[in-house]
C-alpha positions as CSV (number, residue, x, y, z in Angstrom):
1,X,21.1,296.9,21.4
2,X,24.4,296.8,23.0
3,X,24.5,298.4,26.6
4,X,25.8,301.8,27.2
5,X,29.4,302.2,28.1
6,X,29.8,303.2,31.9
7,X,31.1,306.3,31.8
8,X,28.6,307.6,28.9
9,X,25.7,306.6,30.9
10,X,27.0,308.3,34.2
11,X,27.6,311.2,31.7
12,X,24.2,310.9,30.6
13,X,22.1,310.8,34.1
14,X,22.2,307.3,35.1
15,X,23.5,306.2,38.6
16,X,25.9,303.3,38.5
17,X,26.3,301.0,41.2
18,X,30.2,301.3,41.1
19,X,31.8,304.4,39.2
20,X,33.2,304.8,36.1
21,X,37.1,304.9,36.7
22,X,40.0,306.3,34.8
23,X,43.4,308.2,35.3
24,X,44.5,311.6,34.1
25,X,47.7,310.8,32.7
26,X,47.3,306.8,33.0
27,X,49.6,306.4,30.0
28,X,53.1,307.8,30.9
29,X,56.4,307.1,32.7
30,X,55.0,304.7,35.4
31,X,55.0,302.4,32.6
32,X,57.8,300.4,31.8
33,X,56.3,299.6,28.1
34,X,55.7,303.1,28.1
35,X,59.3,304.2,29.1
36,X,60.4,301.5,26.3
37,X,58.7,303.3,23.5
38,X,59.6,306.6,24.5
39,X,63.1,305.4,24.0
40,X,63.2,305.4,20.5
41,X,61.6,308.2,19.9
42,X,63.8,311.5,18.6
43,X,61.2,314.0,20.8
44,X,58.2,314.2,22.9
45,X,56.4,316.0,19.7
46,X,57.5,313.1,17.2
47,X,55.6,310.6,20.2
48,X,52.9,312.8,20.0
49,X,52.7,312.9,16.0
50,X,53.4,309.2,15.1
51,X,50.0,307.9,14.8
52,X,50.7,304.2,15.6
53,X,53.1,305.2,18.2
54,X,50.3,307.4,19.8
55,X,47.8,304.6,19.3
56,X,49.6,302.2,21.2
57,X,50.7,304.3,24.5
58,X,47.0,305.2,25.0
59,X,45.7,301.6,24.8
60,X,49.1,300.7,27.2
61,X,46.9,301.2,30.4
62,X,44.1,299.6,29.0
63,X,45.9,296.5,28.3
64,X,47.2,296.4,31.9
65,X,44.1,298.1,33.7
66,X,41.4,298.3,31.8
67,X,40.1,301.5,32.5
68,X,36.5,302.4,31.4
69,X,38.3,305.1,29.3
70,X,41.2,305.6,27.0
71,X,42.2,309.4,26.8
72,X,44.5,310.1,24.0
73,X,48.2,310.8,23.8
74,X,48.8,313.8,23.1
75,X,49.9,317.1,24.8
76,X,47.6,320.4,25.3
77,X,51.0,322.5,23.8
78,X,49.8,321.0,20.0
79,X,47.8,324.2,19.7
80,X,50.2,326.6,19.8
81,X,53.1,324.3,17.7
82,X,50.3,324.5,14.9
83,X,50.1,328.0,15.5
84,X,53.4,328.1,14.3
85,X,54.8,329.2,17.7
86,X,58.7,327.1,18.4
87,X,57.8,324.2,20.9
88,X,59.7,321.3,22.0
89,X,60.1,319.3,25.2
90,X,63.2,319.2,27.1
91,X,63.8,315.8,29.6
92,X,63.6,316.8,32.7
93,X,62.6,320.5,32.3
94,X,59.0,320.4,30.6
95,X,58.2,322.2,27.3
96,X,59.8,324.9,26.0
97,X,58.1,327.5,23.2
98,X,59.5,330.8,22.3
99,X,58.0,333.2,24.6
100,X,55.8,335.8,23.7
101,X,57.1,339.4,25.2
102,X,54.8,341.7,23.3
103,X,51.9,342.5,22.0
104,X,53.2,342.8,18.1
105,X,54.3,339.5,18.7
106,X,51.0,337.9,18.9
107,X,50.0,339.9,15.8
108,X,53.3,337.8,13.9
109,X,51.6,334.5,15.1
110,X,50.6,331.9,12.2
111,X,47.2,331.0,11.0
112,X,46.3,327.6,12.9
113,X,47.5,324.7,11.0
114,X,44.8,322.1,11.9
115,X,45.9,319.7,8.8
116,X,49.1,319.6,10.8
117,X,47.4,317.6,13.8
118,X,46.0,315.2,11.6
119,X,48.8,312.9,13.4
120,X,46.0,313.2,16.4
121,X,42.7,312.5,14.3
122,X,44.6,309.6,12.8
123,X,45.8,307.8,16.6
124,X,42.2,308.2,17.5
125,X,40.8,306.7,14.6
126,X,43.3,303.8,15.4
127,X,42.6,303.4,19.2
128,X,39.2,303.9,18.6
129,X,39.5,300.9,16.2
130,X,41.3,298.6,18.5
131,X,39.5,299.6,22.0
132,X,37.2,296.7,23.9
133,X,33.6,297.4,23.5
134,X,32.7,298.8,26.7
135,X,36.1,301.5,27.2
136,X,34.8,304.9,26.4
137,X,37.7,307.1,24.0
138,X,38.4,310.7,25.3
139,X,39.5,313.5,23.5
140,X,41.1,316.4,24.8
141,X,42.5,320.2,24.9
142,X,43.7,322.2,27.4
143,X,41.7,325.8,27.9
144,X,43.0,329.2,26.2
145,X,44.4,330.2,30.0
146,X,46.8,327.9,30.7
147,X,47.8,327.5,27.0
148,X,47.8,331.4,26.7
149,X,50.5,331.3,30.2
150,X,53.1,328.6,28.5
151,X,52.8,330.7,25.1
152,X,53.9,334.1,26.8
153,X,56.1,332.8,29.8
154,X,57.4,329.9,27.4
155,X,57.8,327.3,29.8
156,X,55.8,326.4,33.3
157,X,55.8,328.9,35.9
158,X,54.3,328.4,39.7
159,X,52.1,331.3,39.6
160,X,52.1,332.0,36.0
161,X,52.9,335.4,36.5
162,X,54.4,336.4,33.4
163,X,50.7,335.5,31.9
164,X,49.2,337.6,34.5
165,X,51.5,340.7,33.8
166,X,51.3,340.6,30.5
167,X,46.9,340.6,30.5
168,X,47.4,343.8,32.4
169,X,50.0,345.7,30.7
170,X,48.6,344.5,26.9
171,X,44.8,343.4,27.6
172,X,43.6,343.7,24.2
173,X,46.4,342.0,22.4
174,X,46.0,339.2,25.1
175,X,42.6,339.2,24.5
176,X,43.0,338.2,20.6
177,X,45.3,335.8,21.9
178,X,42.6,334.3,24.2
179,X,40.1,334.5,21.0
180,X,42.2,332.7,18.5
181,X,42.8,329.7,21.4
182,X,38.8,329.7,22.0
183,X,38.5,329.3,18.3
184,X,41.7,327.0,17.4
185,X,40.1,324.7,20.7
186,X,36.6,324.5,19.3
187,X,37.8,323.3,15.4
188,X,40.1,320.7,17.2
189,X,38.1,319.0,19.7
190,X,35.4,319.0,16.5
191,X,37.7,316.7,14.7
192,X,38.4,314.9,17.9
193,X,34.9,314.0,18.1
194,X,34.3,313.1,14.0
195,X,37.7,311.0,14.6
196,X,36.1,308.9,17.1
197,X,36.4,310.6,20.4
198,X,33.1,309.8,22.2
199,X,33.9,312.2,25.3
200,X,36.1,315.3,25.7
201,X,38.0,316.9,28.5
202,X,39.1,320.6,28.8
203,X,42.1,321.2,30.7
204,X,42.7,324.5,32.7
205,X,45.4,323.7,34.9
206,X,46.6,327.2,35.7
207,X,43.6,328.6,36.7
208,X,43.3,328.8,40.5
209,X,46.3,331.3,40.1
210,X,43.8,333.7,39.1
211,X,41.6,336.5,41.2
212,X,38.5,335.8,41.2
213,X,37.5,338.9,38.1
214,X,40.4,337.4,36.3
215,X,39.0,334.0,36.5
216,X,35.9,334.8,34.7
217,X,37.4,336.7,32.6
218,X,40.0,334.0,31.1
219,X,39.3,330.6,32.3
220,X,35.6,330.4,33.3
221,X,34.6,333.0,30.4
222,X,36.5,331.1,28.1
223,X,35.7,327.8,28.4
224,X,31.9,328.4,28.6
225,X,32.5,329.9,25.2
226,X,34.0,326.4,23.7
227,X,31.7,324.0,25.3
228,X,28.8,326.1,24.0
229,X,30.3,325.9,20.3
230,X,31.3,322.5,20.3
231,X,27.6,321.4,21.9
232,X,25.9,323.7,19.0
233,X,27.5,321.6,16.4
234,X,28.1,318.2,18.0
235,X,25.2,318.2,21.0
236,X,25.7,314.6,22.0
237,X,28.8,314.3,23.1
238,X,29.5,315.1,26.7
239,X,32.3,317.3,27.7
240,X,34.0,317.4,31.1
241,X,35.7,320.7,32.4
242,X,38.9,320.2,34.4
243,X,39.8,324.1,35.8
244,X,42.0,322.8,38.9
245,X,42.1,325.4,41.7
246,X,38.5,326.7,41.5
247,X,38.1,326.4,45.4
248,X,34.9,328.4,45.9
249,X,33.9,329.0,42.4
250,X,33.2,325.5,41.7
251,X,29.5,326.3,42.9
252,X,29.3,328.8,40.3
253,X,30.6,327.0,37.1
254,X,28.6,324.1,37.8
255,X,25.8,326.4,36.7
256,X,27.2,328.4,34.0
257,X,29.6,326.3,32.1
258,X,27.3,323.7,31.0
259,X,29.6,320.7,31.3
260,X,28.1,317.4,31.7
261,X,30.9,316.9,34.3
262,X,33.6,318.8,36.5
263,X,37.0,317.4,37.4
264,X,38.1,318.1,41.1
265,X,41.4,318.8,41.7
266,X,43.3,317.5,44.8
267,X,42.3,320.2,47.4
268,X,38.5,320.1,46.8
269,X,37.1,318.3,50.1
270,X,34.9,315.9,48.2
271,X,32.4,316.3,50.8
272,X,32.2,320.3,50.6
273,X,31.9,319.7,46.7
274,X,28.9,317.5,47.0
275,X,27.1,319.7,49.5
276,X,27.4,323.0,47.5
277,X,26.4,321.6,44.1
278,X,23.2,320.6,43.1
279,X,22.6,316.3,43.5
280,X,22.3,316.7,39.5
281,X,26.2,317.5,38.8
282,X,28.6,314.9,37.9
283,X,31.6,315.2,39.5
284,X,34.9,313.6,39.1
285,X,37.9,313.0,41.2
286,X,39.6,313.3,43.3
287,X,41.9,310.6,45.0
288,X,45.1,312.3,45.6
289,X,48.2,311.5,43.2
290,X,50.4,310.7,45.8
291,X,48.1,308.2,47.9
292,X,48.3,306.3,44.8
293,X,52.0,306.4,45.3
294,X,52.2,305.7,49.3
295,X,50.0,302.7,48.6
296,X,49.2,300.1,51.5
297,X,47.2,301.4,54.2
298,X,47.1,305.2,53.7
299,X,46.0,304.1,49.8
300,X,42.8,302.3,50.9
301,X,41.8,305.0,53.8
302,X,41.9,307.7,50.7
303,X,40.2,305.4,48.2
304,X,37.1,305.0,51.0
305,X,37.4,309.0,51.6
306,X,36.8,309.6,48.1
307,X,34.0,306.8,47.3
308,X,32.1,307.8,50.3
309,X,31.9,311.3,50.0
310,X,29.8,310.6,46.8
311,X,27.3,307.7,48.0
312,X,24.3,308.0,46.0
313,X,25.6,310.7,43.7
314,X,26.9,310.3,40.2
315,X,30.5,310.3,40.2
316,X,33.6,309.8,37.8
317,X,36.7,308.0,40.1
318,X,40.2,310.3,39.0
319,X,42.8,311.3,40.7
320,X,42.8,314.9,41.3
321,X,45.5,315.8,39.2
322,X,48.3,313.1,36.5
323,X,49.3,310.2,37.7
324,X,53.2,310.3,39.1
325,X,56.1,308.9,37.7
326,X,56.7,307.0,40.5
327,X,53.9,305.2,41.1
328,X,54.2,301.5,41.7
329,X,52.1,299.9,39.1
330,X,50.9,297.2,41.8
331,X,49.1,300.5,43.5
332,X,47.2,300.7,40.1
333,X,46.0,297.1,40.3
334,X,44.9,297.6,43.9
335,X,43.1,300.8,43.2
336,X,41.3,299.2,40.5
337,X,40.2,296.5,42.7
338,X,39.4,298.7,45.7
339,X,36.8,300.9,43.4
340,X,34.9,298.1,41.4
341,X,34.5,296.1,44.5
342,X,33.0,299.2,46.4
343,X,28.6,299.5,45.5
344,X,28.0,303.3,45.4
């Protein structure tokens, strides 16, 4: 029998002598054969949909890293696009969609299209292919929240207020807005998984820009809801929640979100984490992005930081939020080296 991949079997209960490691956003612009590929593309959305294209800029960092997991390329904003909502990406700028200003408007939005991200299930199907025995493949979406706030505000906001105005002022039309993303989410990451994604990640970057009754309401609430359907049809595959900003509340989802994992995001003490979550929870993170950047001295002090705080507990290494453009790709190599040299 061939041995269990790391990160499955830190998923799955066992303690590993050195963690599991991977990078949110490990294949992007601090690439050069990334930047390179990009070039010829006509849009971020036409990268995203080109299957081989796709393939190859997830199994980029593998090449150069190997990571013990490939996430796929993709972008959480592929919901929405098959939703029939306007999206594109402008250099520079992020995406742009055609913002939602009122409650008739959701009403006029399409059926989801899931034949039209077969692009996706195909570049898995691919990486999954050409991946090295022992690299896990991740699948991904991001949560209804902080798809819902780029939907209605129709590009990123800091405080995601036009999101936040528009649940008050038209709650029950954001609330079918919220039920169709729970329900597009669950059928996607469902044929992530038959396409070869062994592990999934749900993003919810937006969410510590909600009050706390808000937070249940559309980020905690919500993404309960699609780990519980995807685990009643597909029960073995593990599914890591990622809501960045959950501060306090991370106690609390630990025990009612059912995750086999949470991602913590850059201002989580690692230390307070561990002591307010039962020794049972995986959790993963949470080197800061821009340590990886500084590099040299202030790099290894961070690395130790992190890997100490979660001696004898089953951890995932991450950053706590996408790697940065500008990070040197010699910081990578030394950050890999740093973590599988260190016994947990």
């Amino acid at each position: 029998m061939p041995e269990e991949k790391l990160l499955i079997s830190t998923l799955r209960g066992q303690h590993t002598p050195i963690p599991p490691l991977w990078l949110m956003r490990q294949a992007g612009r601090y690439l050069p054969e990334y930047r390179a590929l990009r070039a010829k593309a006509k849009s971020f959305l036409d990268f995203c949909y080109t299957p081989k294209i796709a393939a190859e800029v997830t199994l980029q960092p593998i090449r150069r890293f190997h990571f013990d997991a490939a996430i796929i390329f993709s972008d959480i904003l592929v919901i929405p696009d098959a939703m029939g909502q306007k999206v594109s990406f402008e250099t520079g700028s992020g995406p742009k969609l055609d913002p939602i200003t009122s409650a008739e408007e959701i009403n006029q939005l399409g059926s989801f299209d899931l034949e039209k991200l077969s692009p996706v299930f195909e570049a898995l199907e691919l990486v999954k292919a050409a991946l090295p025995p022992d690299v896990t493949l991740i699948g991904f979406c991001g949560a209804p929240w902080t798809v819902a706030s780029y939907m209605i505000a129709g590009h990123g906001t800091p405080d995601q207020a036009p999101a936040r105005l528009f649940a008050f002022q038209h709650p029950q039309a954001f609330e079918r807005l919220i039920e169709r993303l729970i329900d597009a989410s669950v059928k996607y990451l469902i044929r992530q998984i038959d396409a070869g994604a062994e592990v999934l990640q749900i993003f919810d970057s937006w969410a510590g820009v909600l009050p706390a009754h808000e937070f249940q309401s559309w980020s905690a609430g919500p993404i309960g809801r699609i780990i519980a359907a995807v685990k009643a049809q597909r029960p073995h595959t593990p599914i890591i929640a990622f809501v960045r900003g959950a501060d306090t509340q991370l106690p609390q989802l630990t025990t009612t979100l059912a995750a086999d994992a949470y991602g913590l995001d850059t201002a989580i003490d690692p230390a307070w984490a561990v002591a307010n979550t039962d020794s049972s929870v995986v959790l993963q993170g949470n080197l800061d992005p821009l340590a990886l950047v500084a590099g040299g001295p202030a790099l290894e002090r961070e690395i130790d930081g992190v890997l100490n705080a979660f001696t004898g507990r089953r951890h995932i290494f991450n950053l706590g939020h996408g790697i940065l453009q500008q990070t040197p790709i010699e910081h990578v190599e030394k950050l890999v080296s740093l973590v599988r040299q260190k016994q947990v």
